[in-house]
N, C-alpha and C positions, 0 to 999 in steps of 0.2 A: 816623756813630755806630757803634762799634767793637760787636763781639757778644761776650757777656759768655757766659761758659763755662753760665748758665740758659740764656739766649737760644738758645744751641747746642744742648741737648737739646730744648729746644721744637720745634724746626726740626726735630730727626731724628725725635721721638716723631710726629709731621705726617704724615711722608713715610712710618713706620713704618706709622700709619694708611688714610694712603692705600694702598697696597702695599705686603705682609709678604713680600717678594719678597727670598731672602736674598743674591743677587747684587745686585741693584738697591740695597738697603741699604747694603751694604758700599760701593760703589759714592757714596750719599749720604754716606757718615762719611768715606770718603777727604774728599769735597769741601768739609766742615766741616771737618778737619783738617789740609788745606793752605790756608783759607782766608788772603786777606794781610791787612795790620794794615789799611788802610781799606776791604775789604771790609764790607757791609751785607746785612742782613737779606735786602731786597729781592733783592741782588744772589746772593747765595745761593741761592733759592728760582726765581729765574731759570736757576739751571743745573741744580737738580734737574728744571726742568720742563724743558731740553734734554736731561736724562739719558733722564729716562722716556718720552720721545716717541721717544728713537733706541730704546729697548727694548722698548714697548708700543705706541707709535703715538700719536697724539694722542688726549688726555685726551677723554671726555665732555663736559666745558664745565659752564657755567655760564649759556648761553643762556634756557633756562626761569626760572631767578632773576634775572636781569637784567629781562627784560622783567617780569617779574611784577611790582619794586618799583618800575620806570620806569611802569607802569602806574599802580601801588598811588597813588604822588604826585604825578604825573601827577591822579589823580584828586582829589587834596585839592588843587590847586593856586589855584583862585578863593577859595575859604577860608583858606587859608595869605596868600595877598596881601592879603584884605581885612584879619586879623587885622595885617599889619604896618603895610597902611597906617593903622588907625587906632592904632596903637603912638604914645606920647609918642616914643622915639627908633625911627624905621621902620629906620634901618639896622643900628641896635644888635638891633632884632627881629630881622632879617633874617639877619644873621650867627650870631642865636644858633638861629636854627632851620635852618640851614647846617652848623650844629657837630650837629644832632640828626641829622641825615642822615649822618654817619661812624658812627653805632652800623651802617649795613647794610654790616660788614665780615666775608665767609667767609677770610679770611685768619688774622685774629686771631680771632678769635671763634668757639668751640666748636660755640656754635647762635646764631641770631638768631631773633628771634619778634618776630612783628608787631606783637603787643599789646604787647611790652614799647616797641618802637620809635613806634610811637602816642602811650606814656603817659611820651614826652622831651615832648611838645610841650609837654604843660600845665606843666612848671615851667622851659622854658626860658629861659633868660636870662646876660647876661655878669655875672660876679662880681665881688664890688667890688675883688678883689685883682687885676682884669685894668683897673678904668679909664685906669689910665696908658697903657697900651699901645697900648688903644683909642683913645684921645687923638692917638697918636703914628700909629695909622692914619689917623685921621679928616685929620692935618696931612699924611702921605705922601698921599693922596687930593686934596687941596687943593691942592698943591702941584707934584704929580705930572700928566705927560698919560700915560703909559700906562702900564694896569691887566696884569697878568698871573695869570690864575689858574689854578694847576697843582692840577688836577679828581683823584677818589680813584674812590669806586663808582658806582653807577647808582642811580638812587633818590636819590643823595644830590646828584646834579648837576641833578636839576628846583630844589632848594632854591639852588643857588649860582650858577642863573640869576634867579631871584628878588632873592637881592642881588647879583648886578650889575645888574638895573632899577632896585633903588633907590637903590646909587652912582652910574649912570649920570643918574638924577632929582636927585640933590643935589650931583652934582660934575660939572657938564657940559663940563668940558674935558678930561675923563679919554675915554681909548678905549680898549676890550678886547679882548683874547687869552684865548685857554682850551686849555692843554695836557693832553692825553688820552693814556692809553698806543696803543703802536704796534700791538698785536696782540690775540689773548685770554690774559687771563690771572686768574683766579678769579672774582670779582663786576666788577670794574674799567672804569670806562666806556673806551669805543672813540670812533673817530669816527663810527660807523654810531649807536651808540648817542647819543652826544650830540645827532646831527642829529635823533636818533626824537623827542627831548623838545622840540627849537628851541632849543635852546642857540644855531644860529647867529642869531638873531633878537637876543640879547645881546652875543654876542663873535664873534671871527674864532676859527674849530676847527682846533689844531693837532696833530701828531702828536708822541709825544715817540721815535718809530722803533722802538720794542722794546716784545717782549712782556715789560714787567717791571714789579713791582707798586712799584715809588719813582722816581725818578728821576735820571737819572745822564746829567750834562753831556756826559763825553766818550761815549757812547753814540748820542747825539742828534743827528736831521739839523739843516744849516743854519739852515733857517725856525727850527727852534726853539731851537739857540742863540744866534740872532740876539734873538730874543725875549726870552728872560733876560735877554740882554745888556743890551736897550733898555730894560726895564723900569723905572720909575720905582716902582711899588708891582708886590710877589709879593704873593700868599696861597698857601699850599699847604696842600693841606686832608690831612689824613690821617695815620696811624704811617707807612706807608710812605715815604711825602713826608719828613715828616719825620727817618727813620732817612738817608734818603738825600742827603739835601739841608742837615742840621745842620752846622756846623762846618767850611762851603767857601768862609766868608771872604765870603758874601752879605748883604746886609740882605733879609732875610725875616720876612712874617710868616705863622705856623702855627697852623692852627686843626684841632681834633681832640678826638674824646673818648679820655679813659684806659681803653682795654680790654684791654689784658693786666698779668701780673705786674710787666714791667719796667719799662713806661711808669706803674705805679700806684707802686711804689718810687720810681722817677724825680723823680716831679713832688710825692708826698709826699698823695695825694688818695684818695679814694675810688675804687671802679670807675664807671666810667661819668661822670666829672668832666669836663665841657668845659671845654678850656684857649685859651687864646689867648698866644701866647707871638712875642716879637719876639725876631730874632737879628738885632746891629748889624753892619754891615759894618764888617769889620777888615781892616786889614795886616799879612801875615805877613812873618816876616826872610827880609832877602835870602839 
């Protein structure tokens, strides 16, 4: 997903935020400014965070917010299941409170607050402008043996082991994968992190090799592009995922909520709009 000359100020007013350092700046606007035409967001903010760790050291982290939401849903978690299991469709529940769990994004998102994050549950649900598509997962699930799903924050990945119980309880010849970033990098689940909540109790935990907040093929060890490869059904949950992973000629499917400017132009929605959005695998000219 190409970065639109908005998207580029967002990026620097960020980094501006984070450190008013005016070498270090100058330093960020070169690297927006030679950015190449398939360069992504993700990938962008990946070399700021090489920039300021060769200048400052490594960042604070994100360690305290990570556990705190891995905790926070973590603690709603026999509540959250009972609610899907008695759901008319559990999986359709289950995805839609999957999609609630990408509002806990320090990437995109200014501030995050609990209360607001609590008060997705009660109207969660897929919209009727997504049934086709859903349709179209439910037959990639059915048809499909292996699941792969390419995981976004923390907090948000107690939710997307949840629906993998419940694909795994309605489509039993599906098997799972769950690709995690390689390092720290803002709120973004790890594999320390995923093991904390039992994610491997649902899928096999992979690494995608870098600390980068999307995901980026030629980046990635073996194990995990073997994984893509093999894949019969993706999900990739997130804006990053998605900036990263749109338009490589995969069948994907992305699940996310609308929170910033671009992605709300984008898609034509409100803030905070969960989407589900299938991209078909194409052939490009030789």
């Amino acid at each position: 997903m190409r970065i639109p000359e908005s998207c580029a100020q967002c990026l620097y007013d960020r980094q501006r935020k984070r450190m008013p350092d005016a070498e270090y700046l100058a330093e960020v606007r070169a690297l927006i400014d030679g950015r190449g035409e398939n360069d992504t967001s993700p990938v962008l903010v990946y070399r700021f965070n090489q920039a300021f760790a060769r200048r400052f050291g490594p960042s604070d982290g994100y360690a305290a917010v990570k556990r705190r939401y891995n905790d926070l849903v973590l603690g709603m978690e026999e509540q959250l299941r009972a609610r899907i299991e008695k759901a008319d469709d559990p999986v359709a529940a289950a995805l839609a409170f999957a999609r609630v769990g990408n509002y806990i994004d320090y990437g995109a998102m200014d501030t995050v607050e609990e209360n607001t994050f609590l008060s997705l549950f009660d109207h969660a649900a897929l919209r009727e402008e997504e049934k086709e598509v859903y349709d179209h997962f439910l037959a990639a699930c059915e048809n499909g043996k292996r699941f792969l799903l390419i995981a976004d924050n923390c907090g948000e990945i107690v939710l997307d082991k949840l629906l993998m119980e419940q694909l795994g309880r309605h489509f039993p010849g599906l098997t799972f994968q769950a690709l995690v970033r390689g390092g720290e990098v803002l709120n973004d689940v790890t594999v320390p992190d995923a093991e904390y909540v039992g994610l491997g109790e649902a899928a096999e935990i992979l690494s995608n090799g870098a600390a980068i907040a999307g995901t980026v093929y030629d980046m990635m060890p073996a194990p995990a592009r073997q994984a893509m490869d093999q894949a019969d059904v993706i999900l990739a949950k997130g804006q990053g995922n998605y900036e990263s992973l749109c338009g490589q000629g995969r069948h994907i499917f992305f699940a996310f909520l609308c929170k910033c400017d671009l992605f709300i132009r984008r898609f034509g929605v409100p803030p905070l709009t969960g989407m589900l959005v299938e991209e078909r695998k194409r052939k490009f000219p030789e």
